[in-house]
N, C-alpha and C positions, 0 to 999 in steps of 0.2 A: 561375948563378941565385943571385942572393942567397936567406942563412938562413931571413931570414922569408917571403919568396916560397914557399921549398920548402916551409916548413911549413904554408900555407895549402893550398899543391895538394894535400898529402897529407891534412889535415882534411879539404877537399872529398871527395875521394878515399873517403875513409872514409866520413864521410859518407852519400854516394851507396851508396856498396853495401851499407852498411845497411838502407836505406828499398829497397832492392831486393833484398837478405835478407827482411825483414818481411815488404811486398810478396807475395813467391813463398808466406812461411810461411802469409799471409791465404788466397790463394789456393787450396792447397791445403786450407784449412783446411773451406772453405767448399766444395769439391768433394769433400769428403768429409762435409760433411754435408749437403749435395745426394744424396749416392749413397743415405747413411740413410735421408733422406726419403723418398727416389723409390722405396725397397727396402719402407719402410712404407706409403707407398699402395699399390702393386702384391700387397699381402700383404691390407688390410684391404679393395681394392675385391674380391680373390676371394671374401673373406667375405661380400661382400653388404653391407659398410659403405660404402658410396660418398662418401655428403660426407663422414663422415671422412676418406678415401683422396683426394676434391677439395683440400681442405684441405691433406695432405701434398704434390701433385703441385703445387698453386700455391708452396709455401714454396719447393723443390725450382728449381720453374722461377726464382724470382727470385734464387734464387743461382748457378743454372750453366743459363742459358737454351741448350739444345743442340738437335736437331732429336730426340733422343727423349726426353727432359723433355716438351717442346712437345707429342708426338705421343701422349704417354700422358696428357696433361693436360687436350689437345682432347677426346681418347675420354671422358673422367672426364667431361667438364661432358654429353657426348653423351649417356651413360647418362641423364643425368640432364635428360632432356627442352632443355636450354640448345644448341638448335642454330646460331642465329647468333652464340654467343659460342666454340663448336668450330670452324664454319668460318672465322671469323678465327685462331683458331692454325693451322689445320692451312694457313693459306694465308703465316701470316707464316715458317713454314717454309721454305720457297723465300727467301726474301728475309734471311735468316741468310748468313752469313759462312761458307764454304767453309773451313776451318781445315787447312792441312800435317797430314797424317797420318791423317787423320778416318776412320773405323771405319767398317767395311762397315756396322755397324749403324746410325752415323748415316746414310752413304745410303739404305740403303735406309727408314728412317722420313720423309726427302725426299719419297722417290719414293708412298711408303702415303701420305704427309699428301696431296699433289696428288689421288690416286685418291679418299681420303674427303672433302675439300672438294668435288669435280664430284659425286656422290654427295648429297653435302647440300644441294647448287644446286636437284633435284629436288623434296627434301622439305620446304625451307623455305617458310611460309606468306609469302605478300606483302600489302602491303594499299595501296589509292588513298586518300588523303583530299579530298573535297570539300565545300567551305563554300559554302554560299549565304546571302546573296551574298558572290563571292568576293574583293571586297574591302573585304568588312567583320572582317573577323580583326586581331588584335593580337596574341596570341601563342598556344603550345600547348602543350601537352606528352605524353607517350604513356606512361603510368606513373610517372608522376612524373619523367621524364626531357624534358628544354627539346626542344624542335622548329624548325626555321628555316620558319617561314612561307611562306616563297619557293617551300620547296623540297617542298612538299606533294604539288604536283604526283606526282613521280615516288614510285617502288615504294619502300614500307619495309619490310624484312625481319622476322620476327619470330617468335618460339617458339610451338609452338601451345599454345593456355590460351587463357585470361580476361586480357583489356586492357583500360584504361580510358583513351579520351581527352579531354583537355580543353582547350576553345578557349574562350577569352577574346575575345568582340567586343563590346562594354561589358557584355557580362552574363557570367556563365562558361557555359556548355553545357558537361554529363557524358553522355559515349555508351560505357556500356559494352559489351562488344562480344567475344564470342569464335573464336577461327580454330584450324582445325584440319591436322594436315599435309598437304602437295601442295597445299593452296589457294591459289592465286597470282591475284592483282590486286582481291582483294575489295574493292568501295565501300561506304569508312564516310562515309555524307554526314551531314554537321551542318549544321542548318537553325533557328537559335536562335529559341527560339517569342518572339510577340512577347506582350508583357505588357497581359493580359486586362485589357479596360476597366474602370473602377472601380464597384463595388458600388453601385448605386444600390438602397434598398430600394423596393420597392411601396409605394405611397400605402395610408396604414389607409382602411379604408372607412368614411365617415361614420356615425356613432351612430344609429340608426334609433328613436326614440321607436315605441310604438303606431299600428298603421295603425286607420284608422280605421274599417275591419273591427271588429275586435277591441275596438274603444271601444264599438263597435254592439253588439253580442255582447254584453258586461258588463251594459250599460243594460237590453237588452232581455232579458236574461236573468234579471238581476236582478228586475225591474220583473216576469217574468211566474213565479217564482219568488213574491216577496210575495202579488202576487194572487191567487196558485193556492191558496198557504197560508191569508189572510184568507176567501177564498171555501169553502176546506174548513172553515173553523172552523166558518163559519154553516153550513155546507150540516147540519155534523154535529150541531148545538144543532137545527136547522130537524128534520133523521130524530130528534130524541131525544124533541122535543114531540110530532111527529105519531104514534110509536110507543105514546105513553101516550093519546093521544086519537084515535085510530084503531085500533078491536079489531077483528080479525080481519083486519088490510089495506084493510078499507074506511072509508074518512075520510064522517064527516058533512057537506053541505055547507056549511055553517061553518068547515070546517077547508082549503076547495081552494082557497082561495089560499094559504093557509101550505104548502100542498103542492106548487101553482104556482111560490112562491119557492123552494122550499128545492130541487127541483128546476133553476131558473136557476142559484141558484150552485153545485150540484153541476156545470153544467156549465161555470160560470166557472172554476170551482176547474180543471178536467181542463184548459180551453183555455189558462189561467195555469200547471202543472205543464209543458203540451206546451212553447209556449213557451221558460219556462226551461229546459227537457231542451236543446232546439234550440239556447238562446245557449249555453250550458257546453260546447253539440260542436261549434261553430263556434269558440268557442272555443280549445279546443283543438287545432283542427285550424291556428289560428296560429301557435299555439308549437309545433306540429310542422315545419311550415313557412312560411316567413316568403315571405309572396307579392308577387310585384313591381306595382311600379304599373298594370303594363295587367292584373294578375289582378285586381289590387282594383280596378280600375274595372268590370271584370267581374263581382264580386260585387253582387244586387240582393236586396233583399228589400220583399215587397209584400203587408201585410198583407189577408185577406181574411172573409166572415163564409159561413154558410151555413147553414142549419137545423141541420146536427149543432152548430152553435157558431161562433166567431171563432176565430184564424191566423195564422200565417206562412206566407208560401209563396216561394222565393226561387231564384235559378238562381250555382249557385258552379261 
């Protein structure tokens, strides 16, 4: 072999078992802080610190994924209510690489993960999703996590708590929703409400001027209000004369027609008072309420006379 040949195979040479020096030094470097890690969760979940002790078990497993990293990492999230993310480790267990030499302990955490995964098959909740109608969906998701439309159909696994799902079929639908353990195949149906016809406000009710009641009422109230008053003024000039020329209550005949009169508009005066009394309560009884057109066709009023005096007399 030529000089420079040999020198290249031995570069190579060197080379190569360096990066496979290093290599091994990684190697071990990181199974030894794997073991720290795994030795720091197992200490802080006895304490009753568990995410923390989650936390150490996940670092732990991404550097020396073994079947008892795995198998104390699945119990971690277990503790901690996370059941379909346990049953996936304790199931990817089995499907791990059988490694020359492998410790009773890694089998037997094999064998523990298969027994807590059928174990967990029980207690995990499932749920159906059905949309109506069911092909109006575009897409979903179930906690903020994508959903394949398709595939709704069938059972989704899930922790029990508080879910929220959301379907998008042009509008978004939120169904929140919670499930509790051993519940299996529960239907979440989404039925996205259709959007409420549009606001039409009531028609204002037209402005209602004075019924014609009430125009009656004023006039005739008014009208027997003035009279009542003009008729007491004379009736009272009419008692003031007859009291100074009439001693003792007996008027001289000279004086019986002044006493004829003054007696008439005493009673003009009361049937003028009556009257206005009568429109100011009809009146009134308008603006308390406001009567419809077959009540006011209803109301009649029909003046009348009679030896006590003149009238209203009317049916409301």
């Amino acid at each position: 072999m030529k000089p420079l040949a040999l020198a290249l195979v031995l570069s190579l040479g060197t080379a190569t078992f360096g990066l496979v020096e290093v290599a091994l030094a990684q190697t071990d470097a990181e199974k030894e802080a794997a073991r720290i890690l795994f030795t720091e969760g197992k200490e802080l979940r006895d304490a009753g610190k568990v995410e923390l002790a989650l936390d150490r078990f996940k670092r732990a497993h991404e550097l020396a994924p073994t079947p008892i990293t795995t198998l104390e990492f699945g119990r971690t999230h277990a503790m901690l209510g996370h059941l379909v993310e346990a049953r996936r480790l304790y199931r990817s267990i089995e499907a791990m690489e059988v490694k020359p030499g492998e410790s009773a302990k890694a089998t037997a955490a094999r064998e523990e993960g298969k027994v807590l995964a059928a174990n967990l098959d029980a207690r995990i909740p499932t749920i159906l999703v059905k949309v109506l109608p069911p092909d109006a969906i575009v897409s979903a998701t179930l906690d903020g996590h994508a959903l394949d439309p398709k595939s709704l159909a069938a059972a989704i696994p899930l922790d029990p708590g508080k879910h929220v799902l959301v379907v998008q079929t042009g509008k978004e639908t939120r169904v929140p929703f919670e499930v509790v353990e051993g519940e299996k195949d529960r239907v979440i149906t989404v039925a996205p409400a259709k959007d409420p016809p549009p606001f039409v406000p009531p028609p204002k009710p037209p402005e209602r001027g004075w019924s014609p009641l009430r125009w009656t009422s004023v006039i005739v109230g008014g009208v027997g209000l003035l009279v009542g008053a003009g008729a007491g003024i004379l009736t009272l000039g009419g008692a003031s004369s007859l009291k100074q020329n009439c001693a003792g209550g007996v008027c001289p005949p000279d004086r019986h027609a002044d006493l004829d009169a003054t007696r008439r508009w005493a009673t003009i005066s009361n049937v003028g008072f009556v009257v206005g009394a009568l429109g100011a309560t009809v009146f009134v009884i308008t603006l308390v309420r406001e009567p419809k057109k077959s009540e006011v066709a209803a109301v009649s009023l029909v003046p009348y006379a009679s030896p006590a005096g003149f009238g209203l007399t009317g049916r409301f």
